[in-house]
Wavefront OBJ file of the C-alpha trace (Angstrom):
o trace
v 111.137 71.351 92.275
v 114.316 69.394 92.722
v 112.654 66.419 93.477
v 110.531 66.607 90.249
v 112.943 67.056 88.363
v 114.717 63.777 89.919
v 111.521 61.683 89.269
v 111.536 63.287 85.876
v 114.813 62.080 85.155
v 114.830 59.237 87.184
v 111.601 57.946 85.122
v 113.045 59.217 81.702
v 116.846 57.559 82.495
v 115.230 54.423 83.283
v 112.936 54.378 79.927
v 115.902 54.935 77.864
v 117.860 52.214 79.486
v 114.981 49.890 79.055
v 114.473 50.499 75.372
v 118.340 50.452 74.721
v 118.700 47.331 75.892
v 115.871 45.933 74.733
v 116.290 47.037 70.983
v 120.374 45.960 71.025
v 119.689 42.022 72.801
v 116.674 42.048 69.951
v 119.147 43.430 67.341
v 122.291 41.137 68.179
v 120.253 38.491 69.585
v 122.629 37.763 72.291
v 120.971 36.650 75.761
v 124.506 37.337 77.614
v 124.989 40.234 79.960
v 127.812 41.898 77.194
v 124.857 44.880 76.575
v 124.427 45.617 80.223
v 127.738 46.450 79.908
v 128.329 48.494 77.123
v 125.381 50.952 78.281
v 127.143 51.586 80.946
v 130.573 51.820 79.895
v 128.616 54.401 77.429
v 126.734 55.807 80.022
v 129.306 56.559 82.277
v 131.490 57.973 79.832
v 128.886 60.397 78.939
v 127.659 61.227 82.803
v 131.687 61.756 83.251
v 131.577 64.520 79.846
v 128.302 65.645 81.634
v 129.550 66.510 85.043
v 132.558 67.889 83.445
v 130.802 70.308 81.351
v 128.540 70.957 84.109
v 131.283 71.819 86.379
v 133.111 74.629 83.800
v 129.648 76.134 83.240
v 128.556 76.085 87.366
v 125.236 73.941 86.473
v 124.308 71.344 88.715
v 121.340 69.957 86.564
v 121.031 67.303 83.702
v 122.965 64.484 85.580
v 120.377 62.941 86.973
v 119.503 61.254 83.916
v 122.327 59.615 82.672
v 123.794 59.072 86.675
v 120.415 58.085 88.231
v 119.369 55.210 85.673
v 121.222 55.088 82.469
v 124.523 53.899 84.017
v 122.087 51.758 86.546
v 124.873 49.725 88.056
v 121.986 48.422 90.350
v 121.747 46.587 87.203
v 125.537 45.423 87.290
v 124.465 44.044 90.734
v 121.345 42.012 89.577
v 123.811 40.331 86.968
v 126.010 39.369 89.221
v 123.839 37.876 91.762
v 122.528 35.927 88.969
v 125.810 34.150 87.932
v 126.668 33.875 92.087
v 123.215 31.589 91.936
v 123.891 29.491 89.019
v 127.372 28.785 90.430
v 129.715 30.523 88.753
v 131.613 32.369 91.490
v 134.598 33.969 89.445
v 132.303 34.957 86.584
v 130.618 37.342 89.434
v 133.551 38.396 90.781
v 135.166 39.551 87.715
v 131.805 40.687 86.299
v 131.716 43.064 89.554
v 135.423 44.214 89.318
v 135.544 44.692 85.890
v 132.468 46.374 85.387
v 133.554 49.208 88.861
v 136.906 49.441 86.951
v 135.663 49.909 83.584
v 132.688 52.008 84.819
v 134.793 54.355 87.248
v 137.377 54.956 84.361
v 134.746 55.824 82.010
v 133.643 58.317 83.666
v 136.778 59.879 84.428
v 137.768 59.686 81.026
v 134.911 61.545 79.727
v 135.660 64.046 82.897
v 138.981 65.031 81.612
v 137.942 65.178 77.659
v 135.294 67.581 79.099
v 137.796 69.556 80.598
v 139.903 69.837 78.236
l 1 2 3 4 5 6 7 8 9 10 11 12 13 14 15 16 17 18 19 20 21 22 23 24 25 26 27 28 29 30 31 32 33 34 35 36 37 38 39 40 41 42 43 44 45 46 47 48 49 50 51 52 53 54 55 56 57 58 59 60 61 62 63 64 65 66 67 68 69 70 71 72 73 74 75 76 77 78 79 80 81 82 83 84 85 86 87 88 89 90 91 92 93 94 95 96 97 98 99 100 101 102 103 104 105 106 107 108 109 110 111 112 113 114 115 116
């Protein structure tokens, strides 16, 4: 059952991600990587509010989606591979520190709102 429910959310996470960014580089029609991102500044945030809540209520469920796929830092990767092949050496580098940094205290911000 577990790993259903992984797929589930693993296929459902990664929908959401897809149409999110699709609608918001259609929306602000901006071809830069800014929207990657903000989803997952966002979705960290929230996996960090999820996990928190999770933890003061002793459920272990409902993280996969936001933590498998929303926050897809796989993503974060791709993006800076891409500017490491078209040269651009300390835009990858600081696209790869600053989006760890920004990602890790997301989520531990959301952890301790959750908390209280």
């Amino acid at each position: 059952m577990s790993l259903l429910l992984m797929l589930l959310g693993g296929f459902g996470g990664g929908a959401l991600r897809y149409g999110m960014e699709q609608h918001l580089r259609a929306r602000f029609r901006d071809p830069t990587h800014w929207v990657s991102f903000v989803l997952n500044f966002v979705g960290c945030f929230l996996l960090g509010v999820l996990a928190g809540w999770a933890y003061l209520h002793r459920m272990t469920s409902g993280t996969i989606l936001l933590g498998g796929v929303v926050t897809a830092f796989s993503f974060c990767g791709h993006e800076a591979r891409r500017l490491l092949v078209s040269g651009r050496l300390g835009g990858a580098l600081l696209n790869s520190l600053t989006g760890w940094f920004i990602g890790v205290s997301a989520a531990a911000m959301g952890v301790f709102l959750s908390l209280g």
